[in-house]
C-alpha positions as a Markdown table, in Angstrom:
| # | Residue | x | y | z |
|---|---|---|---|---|
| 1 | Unk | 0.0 | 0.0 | 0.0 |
| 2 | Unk | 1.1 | 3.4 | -0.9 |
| 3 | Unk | -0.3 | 7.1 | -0.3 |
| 4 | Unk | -1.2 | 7.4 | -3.6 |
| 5 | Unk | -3.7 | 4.1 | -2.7 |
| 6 | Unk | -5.5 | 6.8 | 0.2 |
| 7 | Unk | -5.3 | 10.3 | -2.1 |
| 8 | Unk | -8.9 | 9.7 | -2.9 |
| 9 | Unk | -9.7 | 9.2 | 0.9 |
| 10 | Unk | -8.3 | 12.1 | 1.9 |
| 11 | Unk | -9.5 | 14.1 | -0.9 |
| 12 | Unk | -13.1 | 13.0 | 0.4 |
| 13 | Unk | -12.0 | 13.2 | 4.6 |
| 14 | Unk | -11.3 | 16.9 | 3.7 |
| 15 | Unk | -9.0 | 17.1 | 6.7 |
| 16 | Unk | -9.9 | 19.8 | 8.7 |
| 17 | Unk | -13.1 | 20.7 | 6.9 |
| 18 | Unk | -15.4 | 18.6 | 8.0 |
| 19 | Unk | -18.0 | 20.7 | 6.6 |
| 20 | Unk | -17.0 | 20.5 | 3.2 |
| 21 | Unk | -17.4 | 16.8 | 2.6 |
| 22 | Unk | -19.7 | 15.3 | 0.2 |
| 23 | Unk | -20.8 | 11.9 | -0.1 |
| 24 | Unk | -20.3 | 10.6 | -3.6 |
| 25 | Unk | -22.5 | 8.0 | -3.0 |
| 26 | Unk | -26.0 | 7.6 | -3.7 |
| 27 | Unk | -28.9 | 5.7 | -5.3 |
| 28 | Unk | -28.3 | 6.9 | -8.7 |
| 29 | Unk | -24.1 | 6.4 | -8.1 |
| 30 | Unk | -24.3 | 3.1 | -6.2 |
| 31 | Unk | -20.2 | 2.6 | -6.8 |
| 32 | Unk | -19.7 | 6.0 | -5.0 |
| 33 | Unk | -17.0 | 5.2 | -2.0 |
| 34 | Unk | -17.7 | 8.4 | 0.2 |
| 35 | Unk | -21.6 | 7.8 | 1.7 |
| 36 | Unk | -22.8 | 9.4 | 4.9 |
| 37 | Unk | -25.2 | 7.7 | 7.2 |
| 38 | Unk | -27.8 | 9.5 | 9.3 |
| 39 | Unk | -28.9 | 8.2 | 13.5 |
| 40 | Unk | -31.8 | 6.8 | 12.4 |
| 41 | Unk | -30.0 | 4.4 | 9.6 |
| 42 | Unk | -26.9 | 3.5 | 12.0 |
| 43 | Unk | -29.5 | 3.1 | 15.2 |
| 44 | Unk | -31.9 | 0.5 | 13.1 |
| 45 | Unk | -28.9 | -1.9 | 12.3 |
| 46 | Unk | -28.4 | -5.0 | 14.5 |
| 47 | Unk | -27.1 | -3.9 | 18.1 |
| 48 | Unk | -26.2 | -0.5 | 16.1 |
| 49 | Unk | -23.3 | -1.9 | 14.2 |
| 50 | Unk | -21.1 | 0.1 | 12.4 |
| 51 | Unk | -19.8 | -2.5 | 10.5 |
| 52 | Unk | -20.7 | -0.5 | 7.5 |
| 53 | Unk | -20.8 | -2.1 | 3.9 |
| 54 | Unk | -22.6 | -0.8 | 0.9 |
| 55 | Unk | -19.7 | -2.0 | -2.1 |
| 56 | Unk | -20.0 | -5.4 | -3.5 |
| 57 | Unk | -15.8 | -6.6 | -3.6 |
| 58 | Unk | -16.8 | -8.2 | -7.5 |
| 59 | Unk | -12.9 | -10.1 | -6.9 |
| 60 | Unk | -15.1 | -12.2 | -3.8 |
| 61 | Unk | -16.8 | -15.1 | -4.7 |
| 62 | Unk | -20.3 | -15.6 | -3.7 |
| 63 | Unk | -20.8 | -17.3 | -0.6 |
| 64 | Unk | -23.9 | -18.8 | -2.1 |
| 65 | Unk | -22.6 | -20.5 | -4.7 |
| 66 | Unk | -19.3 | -22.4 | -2.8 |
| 67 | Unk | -19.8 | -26.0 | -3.0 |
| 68 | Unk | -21.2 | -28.4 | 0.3 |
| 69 | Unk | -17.9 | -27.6 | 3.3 |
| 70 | Unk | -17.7 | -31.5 | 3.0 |
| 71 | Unk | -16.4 | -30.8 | -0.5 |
| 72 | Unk | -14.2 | -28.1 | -0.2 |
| 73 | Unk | -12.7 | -29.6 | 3.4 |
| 74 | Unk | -12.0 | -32.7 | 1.3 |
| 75 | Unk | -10.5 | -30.6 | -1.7 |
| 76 | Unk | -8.3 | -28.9 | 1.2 |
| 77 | Unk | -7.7 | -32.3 | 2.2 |
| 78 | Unk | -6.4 | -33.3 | -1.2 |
| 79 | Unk | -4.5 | -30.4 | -2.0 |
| 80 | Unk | -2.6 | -30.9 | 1.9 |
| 81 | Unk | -1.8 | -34.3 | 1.1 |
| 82 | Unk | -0.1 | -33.1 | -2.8 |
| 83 | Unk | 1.6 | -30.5 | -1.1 |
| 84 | Unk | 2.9 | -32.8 | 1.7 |
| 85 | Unk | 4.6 | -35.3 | -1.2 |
| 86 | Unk | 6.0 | -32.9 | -2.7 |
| 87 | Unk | 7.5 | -31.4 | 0.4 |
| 88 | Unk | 8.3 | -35.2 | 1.1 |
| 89 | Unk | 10.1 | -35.4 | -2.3 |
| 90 | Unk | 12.5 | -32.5 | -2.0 |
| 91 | Unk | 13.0 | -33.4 | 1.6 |
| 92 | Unk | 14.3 | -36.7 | 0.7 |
| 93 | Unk | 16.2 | -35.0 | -2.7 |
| 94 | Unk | 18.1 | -33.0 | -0.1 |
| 95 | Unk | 18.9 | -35.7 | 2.3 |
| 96 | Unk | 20.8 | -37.8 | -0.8 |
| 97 | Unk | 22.4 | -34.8 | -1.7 |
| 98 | Unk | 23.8 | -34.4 | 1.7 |
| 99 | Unk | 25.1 | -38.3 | 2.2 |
| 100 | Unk | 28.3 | -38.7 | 0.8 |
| 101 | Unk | 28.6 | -41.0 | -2.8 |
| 102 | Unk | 31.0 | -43.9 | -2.3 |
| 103 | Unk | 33.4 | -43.7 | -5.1 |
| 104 | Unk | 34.4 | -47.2 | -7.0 |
């Protein structure tokens, strides 16, 4: 992460202006990243959370569509038990390398 990363923050912050932000967020700019929220909005959220989140991360997958956890904990499973061969393999690659040859 660099500053450049938080320019468009702090453009929208307005650091010691408080009065001069503007939210560019809103129904008709739903991808806006600045978005004010009133009491009543913050107050009618579960045990007043503000665990705010109004962007969709497109990069996430959608929890609805993951397979059954029995699938994916077995495709974990799978993918542990390649990794641990091939961990095995250069294990034992190293171990030959390190015992001395007997010369003829």
């Amino acid at each position: 992460m660099t500053r450049a990363d938080l320019d468009e923050f702090v453009e929208c912050y307005k650091p010691g202006v408080r009065q001069k932000r503007k939210p560019t967020w809103s129904e008709t700019n739903p991808e806006g990243r600045w978005r004010a929220f009133n009491y009543d909005e913050i107050v009618a959220r579960d045990k007043v959370s503000l665990d705010l989140f109004w962007l969709r991360d497109e990069s996430l997958e959608d929890s609805a569509n993951l397979p059954d956890p029995n699938i994916l904990a077995q495709e974990i499973a799978d993918d542990l038990r390649s990794a641990l061969g091939q961990i095995e393999d250069i294990l034992g690659d190293l171990e030959r390398r390190a015992t001395p040859q007997e010369t003829l």
